[in-house]
N, C-alpha and C positions, 0 to 999 in steps of 0.2 A: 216851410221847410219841405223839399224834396225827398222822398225819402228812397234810399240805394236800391229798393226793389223799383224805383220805376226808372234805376238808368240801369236794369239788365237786358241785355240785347241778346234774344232768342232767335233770333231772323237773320237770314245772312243775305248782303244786299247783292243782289243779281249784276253781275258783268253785263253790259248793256253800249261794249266796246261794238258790237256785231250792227248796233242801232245808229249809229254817227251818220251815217251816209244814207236817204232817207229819197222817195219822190218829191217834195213838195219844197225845194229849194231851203228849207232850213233843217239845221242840222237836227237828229233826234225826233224825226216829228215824219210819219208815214203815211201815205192816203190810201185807202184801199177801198177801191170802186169797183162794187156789184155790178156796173153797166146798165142796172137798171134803174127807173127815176123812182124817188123815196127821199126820206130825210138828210141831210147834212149834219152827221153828227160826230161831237168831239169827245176824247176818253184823255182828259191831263193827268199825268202822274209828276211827281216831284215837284212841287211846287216850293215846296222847301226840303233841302238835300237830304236831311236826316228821316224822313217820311219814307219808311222803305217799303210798306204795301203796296200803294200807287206802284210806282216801279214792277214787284215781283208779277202783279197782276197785268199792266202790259206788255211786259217781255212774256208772259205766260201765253197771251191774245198772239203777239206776232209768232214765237217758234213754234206754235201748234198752227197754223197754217190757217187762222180763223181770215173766214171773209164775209162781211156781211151778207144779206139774202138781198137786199134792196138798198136803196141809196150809196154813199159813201159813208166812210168811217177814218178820221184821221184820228190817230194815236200819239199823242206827245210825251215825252219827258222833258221836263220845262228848266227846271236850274240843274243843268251838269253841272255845272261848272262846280258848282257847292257839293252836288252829291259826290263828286270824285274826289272831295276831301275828307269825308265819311271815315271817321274810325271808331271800332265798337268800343273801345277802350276811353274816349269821350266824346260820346254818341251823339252830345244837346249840342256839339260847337259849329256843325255844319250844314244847322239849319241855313243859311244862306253866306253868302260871301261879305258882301258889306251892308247890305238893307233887307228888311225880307220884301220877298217879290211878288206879295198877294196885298202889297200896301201900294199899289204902282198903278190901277188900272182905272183914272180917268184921263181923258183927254187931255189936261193941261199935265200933266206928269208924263205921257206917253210921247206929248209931242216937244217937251222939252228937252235937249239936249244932253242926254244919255250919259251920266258921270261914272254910275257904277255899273258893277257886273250885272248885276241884277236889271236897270232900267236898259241897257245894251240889249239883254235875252228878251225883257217884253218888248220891246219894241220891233224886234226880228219873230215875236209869234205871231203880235197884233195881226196882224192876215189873217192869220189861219184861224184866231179866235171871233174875226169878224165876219167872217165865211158860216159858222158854224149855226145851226137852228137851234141844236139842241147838246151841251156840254155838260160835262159831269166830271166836276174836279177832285182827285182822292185824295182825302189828309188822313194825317193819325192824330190821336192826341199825348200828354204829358202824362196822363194817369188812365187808372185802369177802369173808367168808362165804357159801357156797352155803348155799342156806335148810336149816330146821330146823323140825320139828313138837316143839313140847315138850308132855310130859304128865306126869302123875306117876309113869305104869306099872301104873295097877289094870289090872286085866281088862280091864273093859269098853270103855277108853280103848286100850288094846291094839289091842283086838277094831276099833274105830271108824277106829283110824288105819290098820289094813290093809285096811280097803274101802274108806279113799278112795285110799290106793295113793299118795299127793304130800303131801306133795314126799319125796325120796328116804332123807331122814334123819330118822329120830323118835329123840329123847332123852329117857328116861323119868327122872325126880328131881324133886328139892325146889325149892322158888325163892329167895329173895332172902332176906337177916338179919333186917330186918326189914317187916313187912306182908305182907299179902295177896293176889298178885296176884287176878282175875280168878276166871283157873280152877279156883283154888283157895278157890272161893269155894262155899261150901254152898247142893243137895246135890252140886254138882258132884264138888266130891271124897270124899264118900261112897260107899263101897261098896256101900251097900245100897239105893241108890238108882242109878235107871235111868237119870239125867241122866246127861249127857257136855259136857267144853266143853276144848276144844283149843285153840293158840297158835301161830300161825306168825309165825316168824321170814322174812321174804321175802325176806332179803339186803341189801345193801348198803343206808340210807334214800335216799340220791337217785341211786341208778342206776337205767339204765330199764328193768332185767330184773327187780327187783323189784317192780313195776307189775304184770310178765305172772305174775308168781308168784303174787302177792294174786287176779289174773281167777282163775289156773287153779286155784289151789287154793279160792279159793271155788266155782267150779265141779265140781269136784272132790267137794267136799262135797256139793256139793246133790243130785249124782248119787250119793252111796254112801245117800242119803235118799231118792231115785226121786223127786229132787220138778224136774227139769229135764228141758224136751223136746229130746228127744237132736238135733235138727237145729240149736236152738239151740247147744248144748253141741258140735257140729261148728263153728259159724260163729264163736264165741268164742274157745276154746279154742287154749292156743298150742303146747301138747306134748300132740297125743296120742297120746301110748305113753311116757310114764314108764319110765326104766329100776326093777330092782328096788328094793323099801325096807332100806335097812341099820337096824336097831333097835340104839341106844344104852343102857346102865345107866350113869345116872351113879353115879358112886361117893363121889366129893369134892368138896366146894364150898369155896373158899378166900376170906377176908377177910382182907384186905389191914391189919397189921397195924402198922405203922408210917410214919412220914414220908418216906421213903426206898423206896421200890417201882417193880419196873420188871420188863418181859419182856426176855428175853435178844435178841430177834428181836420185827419188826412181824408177829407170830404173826393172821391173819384168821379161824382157827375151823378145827376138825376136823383140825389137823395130826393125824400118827398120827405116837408115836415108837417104835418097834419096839424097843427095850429098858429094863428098871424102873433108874433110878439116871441118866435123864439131865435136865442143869440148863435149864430154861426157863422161870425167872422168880427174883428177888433181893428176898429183903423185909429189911431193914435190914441187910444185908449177909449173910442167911442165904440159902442156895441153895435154891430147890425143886426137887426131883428128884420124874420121875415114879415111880408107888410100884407097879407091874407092868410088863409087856413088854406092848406092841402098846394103849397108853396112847392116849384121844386127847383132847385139849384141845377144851374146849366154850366158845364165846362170849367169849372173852378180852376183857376192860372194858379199855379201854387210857388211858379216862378217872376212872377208878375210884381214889379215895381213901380213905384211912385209914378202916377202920371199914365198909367197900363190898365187896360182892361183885366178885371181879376176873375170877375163871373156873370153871370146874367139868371136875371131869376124870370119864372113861366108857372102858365097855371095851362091844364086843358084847356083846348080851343072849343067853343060853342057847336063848333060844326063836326 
């Protein structure tokens, strides 16, 4: 069950009519070149319509007149077409138009013939995503979750999330049953490639701390790249001093297996249960019990049906 405090919408999503007409030949999506040589780096907002931080924090990056110090920097908002359907009054319906569009990015989907709104829009960013060294895609989440850096856990994704130092929690695992998100999009998740491309989770989609999460961790970012001048990065920024980062392994990912599923508790993310064998969620009358001591529940879907990813469970990572 969803419960009415998490479809109250405190955020009001930014008119981003001003952004349609862009440098880089597709709509919504702006380059902004230092002139000087440095990283190639991307900042996706909206990846699904109802996600209004991404958004407020890129329209925040272009009408403050930010320019990187080095490299380039392109700016996207990726699904208009779903966000212009956005109303606060049914907030969950404009997550995408007909598919979501973080289930779209391999090769054989990309290069297949574009039926929906959604495979039309990736396939007109494809470029710009395969240009990019270094991405950083802003999501929110369903419940009131303190944010969350997801990765897979190579190295170098590692390496990337402890020099941007934000948000406090990285979770390193796999994604969804089925498709592709983003990140996981080639060579980003190659090993052998020097690409990197991360996902934050900003917390809650319409509260208004998840707004200042999408600023700081895009700012965040751009500083673990030397590509932001630090007086701006003083005038923006909303924490700075970040407590330590806790690093995640996730371990299990559970699909929701029958008609009948439910958490024991309005469970918001990262509980920790200090003992293996305790019950926090019922799929057709079977119990799930966590399967080590000092267990923690990652992203709990509490909208999530039959055949859907529902949560994922993580212990600290060794390193």
């Amino acid at each position: 069950m969803v419960s009415d405090d998490n479809l109250r919408v405190d955020l009001q999503a930014p008119d981003i009519a001003d952004w349609r007409h862009g440098n880089t030949g597709v709509e919504y999506a702006h380059c902004l070149d230092s002139g000087r040589s440095g990283p190639d780096a991307l900042i996706n907002a909206l990846m699904h319509g109802n996600e209004l931080c991404g958004a407020i924090a890129v329209d925040r990056l272009l009408r403050s007149g930010f320019r990187p110090t080095r490299g380039r920097l392109t700016l996207c908002f990726a699904n208009t077409e779903a966000y212009r359907r956005f109303d606060p009054s049914a907030p969950a319906r404009s997550r995408f138009v007909d598919e979501d569009m973080n289930r779209l990015w391999s090769a054989d989907r990309l290069e297949a013939p574009p039926v929906t709104a959604e495979a039309r829009r990736a396939r007109a960013l494809r470029p710009l995503f395969d240009r990019a060294d270094r991405l950083l895609d802003i999501h929110s989440m369903g419940t009131r979750s303190a944010p969350i850096l997801l990765i897979h856990g190579l190295a170098k994704e590692r390496r990337f999330a402890r020099a941007m130092r934000v948000p406090a929690t990285v979770a390193c695992g796999g994604g969804h049953v089925q498709g592709r998100r983003l990140i996981e999009y080639a060579p980003f998740n190659d090993p052998d490639s020097d690409k990197v491309a991360l996902l934050v989770e900003c917390g809650h989609h319409w509260s208004p701390e998840s707004a200042v999460v999408a600023m700081d961790t895009a700012l965040y970012f751009l500083r673990a790249l030397d590509m932001v001048d630090p007086g701006y990065f003083r005038e923006h920024v909303g924490d700075p001093a970040p407590p330590p980062q806790i690093v995640l392994d996730v371990t299990h990912g559970y699909t929701i297996r029958t008609d009948d599923f439910y958490f024991t508790a309005q469970f918001a993310g990262l509980e920790r249960f200090p003992r293996a064998g305790e019950v926090f969620a019922v799929d057709g009358g079977e119990e799930i019990r966590t399967p080590y001591d000092d267990c923690v529940l990652v992203m709990p879907n509490h909208r999530a049906v039959k055949g859907q990813r529902a949560f994922r469970l993580a212990r600290a990572a060794a390193d």
